[in-house]
N, C-alpha and C positions, 0 to 999 in steps of 0.2 A: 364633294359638295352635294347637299341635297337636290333633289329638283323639285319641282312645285309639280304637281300632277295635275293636271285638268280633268279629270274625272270626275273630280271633284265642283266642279264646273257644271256639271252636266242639267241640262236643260229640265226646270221641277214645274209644276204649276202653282207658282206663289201668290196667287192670289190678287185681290186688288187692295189699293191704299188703304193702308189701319186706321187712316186720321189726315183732314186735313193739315193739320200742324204736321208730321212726319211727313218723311221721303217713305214711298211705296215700297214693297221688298223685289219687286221688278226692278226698280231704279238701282235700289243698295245694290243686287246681286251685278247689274250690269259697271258699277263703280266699284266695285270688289274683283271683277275682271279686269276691268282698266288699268286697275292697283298692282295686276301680274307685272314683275319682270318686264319680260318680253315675250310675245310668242313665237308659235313653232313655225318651222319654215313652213310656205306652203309645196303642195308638189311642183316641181319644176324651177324654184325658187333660189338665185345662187345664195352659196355662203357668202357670206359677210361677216369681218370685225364687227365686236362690239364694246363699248367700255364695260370694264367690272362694274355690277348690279351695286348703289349704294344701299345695302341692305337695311342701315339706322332708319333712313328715310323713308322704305319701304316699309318698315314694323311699322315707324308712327303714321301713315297713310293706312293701312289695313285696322290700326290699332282706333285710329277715328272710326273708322265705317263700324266696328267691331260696336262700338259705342253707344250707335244709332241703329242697330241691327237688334239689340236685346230683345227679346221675346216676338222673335219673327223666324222663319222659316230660312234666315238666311244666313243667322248667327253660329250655326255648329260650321257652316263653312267658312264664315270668318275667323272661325276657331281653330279651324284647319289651317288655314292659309296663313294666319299669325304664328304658329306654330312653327311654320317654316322659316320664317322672315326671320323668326325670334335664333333659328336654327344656325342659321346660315350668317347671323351676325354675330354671332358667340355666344348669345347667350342659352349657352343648351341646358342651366338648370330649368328654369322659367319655361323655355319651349318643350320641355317634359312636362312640368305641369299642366301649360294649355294643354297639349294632347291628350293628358290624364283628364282635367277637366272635363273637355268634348267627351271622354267616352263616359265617365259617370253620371253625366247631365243630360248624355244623347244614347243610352246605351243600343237603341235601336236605330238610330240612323244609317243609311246604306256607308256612310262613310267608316265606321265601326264594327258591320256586319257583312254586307256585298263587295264594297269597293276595293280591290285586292292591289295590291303591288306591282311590278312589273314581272316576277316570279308567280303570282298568284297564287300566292304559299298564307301572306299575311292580310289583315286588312289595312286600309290606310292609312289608320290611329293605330295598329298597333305597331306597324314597319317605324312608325313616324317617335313610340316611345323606346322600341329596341334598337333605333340609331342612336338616340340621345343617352341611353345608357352605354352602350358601346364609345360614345365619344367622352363620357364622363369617366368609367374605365379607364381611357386610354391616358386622360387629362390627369388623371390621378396616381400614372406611371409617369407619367411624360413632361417638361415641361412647353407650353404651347403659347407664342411670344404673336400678337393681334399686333398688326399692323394699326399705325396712331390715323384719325381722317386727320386728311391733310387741315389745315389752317396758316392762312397769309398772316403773316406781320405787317399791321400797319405801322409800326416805326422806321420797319426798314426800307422804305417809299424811296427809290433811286432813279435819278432823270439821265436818259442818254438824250443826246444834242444831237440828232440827227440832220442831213439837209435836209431835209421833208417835213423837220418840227421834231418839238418835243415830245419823247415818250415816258412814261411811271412807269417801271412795275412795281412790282415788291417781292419780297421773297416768303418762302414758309416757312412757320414755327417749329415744324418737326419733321421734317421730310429735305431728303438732299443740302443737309446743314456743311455737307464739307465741298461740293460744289458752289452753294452760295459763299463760302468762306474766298474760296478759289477766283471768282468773278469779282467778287469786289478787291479784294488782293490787287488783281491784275488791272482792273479800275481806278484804283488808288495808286498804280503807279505808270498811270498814261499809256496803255500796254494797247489800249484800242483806241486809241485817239486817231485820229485822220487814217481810218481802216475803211477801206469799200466794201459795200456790200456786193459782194460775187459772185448769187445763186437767187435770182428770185425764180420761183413756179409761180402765174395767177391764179391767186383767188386761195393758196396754197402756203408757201411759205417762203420766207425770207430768210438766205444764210447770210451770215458774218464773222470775221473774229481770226484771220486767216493774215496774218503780217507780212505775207508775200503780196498784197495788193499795197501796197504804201509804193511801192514801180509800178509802171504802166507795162505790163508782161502778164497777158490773162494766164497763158501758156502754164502759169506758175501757180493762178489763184486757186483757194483751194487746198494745196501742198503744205504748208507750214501751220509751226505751231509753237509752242511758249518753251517746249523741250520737255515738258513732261503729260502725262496721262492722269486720268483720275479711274477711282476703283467706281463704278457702276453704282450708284444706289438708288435701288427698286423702292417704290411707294405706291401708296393706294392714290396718289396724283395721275387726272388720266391727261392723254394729251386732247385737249380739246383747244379751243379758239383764241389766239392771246399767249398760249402756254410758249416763255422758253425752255428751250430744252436744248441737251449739250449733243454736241454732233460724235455719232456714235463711226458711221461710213462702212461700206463692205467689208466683211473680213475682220473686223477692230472688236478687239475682246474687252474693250474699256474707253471708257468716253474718252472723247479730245480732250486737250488742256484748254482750248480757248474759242475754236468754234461750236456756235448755236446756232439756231434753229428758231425762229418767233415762224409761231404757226397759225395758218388764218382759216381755217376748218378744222371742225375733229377727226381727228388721227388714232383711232383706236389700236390700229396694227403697230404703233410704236409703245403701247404699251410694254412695260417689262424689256422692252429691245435698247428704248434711250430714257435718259435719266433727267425728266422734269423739273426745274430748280424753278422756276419764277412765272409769275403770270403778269401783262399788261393791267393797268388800272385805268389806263387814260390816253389815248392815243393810238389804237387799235386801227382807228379807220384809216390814218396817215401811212400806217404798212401793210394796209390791202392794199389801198391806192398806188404805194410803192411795186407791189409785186405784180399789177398791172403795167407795168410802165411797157416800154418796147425793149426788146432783148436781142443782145449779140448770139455767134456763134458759140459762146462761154457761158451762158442760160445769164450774163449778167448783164443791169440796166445799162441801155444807151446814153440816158442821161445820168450820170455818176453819181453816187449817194454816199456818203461818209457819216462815219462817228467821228462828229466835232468835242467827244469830251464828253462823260459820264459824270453826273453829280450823286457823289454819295453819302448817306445820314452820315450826322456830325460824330454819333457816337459809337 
């Protein structure tokens, strides 16, 4: 993947506002920074997860500022920085030509002439158009299959009856279609009806879906499952706040058949590890609340929580 260079960044003296009507190019440049990604650790800084960069949303946030930048000191770097967005999200004919663009229009900019590489071989613009030829090359031997952005189904709005209250979620139009097949299947045939919930962390997440809690044997909870496994599928779904997601466990090459996971913080380090099928629509604060409660030697609530029955679309 490309990276965004910050050099490009680097501190110009731009001047003061063009116009009362305009944002000054002070402003744009410091909202063209904002628009990074993310940045670099500082010294002493731990690593940390993070989720994958939505790169569409980042083109059209630099693609605004780009807008409002024309004929300012601040434009060939918007030019640059679109260029990557434009890179990093597939579209590398396009992000070929911005970069062609910037150097025709800037042929003197430090970013075209000084601003080198990480090898110091090339300049900015031009590492930035011999990637993109190189991946077009590659695309034109290869074939290169772009992950769909995830999108909920709002028809497939499905209520579990919890003791704590009602929760929605819904599931996704294109992303872990045979997990969602799998949950409602097992839904449709009472399969987690009067199931305890066995594992809450605060503030963290809530497990479920384990048919050895239907007996009073913690000893047990946890262990069981519907007797088969599902294949893993990876999406551009991140775990963030609300997200189910299928319980994958130490060791396990393939999600559960029936335990998940409703998670009440982002969880970036599960990305690519567990497999995302559904998000909360309505009832999100009833399973913090719940994963607060007080806990046994079994991480499960003191006071007991069941699925009383999942309602799901008619069709």
């Amino acid at each position: 993947m490309k990276t965004l260079n910050t050099i490009a960044l680097v501190a110009l003296a731009l001047g003061s506002a063009v116009g009362q009507d305009k944002v000054s190019p002070g402003k744009l440049m410091i909202e063209l920074e904002a628009a990074l990604p993310r940045s670099a650790p500082t010294p002493g800084q731990p690593i940390a997860f993070a989720h994958a960069i939505d790169w569409e949303a980042k083109t059209e946030k630099v693609g605004e500022i780009l807008s409002r930048a024309s004929g300012t000191k601040v434009e060939p770097h918007a030019l640059y920085i679109l260029g990557s967005c434009l890179y990093n999200s597939g579209e590398i004919e396009q992000a070929k030509a911005t970069y062609e663009d910037l150097k025709t229009r800037f042929p003197k900019h430090p970013l075209c002439v000084t601003a080198k590489d990480q090898k110091g071989e090339k300049t900015l613009v031009d590492r930035g158009i011999e990637d993109c030829a190189d991946e077009l090359l590659f695309r034109s031997k290869y074939k290169v299959r772009m992950l769909p952005k995830p999108e909920l189904d709002p028809d497939s709005t499905t209520t579990m009856h919890l003791t704590v209250g009602d929760v929605k979620i819904q599931f996704y139009k294109n992303a872990a279609l045979e997990h969602r097949k799998n949950f409602l299947k097992l839904a449709k045939e009472n399969y987690y009806d009067r199931l305890r919930v066995h594992r809450i962390i605060p503030g963290h997440l809530v497990q479920v879906g384990c048919p050895n809690t239907r007996v009073v044997d913690p000893t047990k909870w946890g262990r069981g499952g519907p007797g088969h496994v599902l294949k893993n599928e990876f999406s551009r779904v991140t775990h963030k706040r609300g997200t189910l997601t299928m319980w994958r466990g130490p060791g396990r090459p393939q999600s559960h058949g029936s335990q998940f996971q409703i998670l009440l913080k982002d969880q970036p380090h599960l990305d690519f590890v567990q497999t995302p099928f559904a998000e909360i629509v309505e009832g999100v604060e009833l399973v913090d609340n719940l994963s607060r409660q007080t806990r046994n030697q079994y991480e499960a609530p003191v006071n007991e929580c069941f699925i009383n029955g999942i309602a799901t679309p008619k069709k």
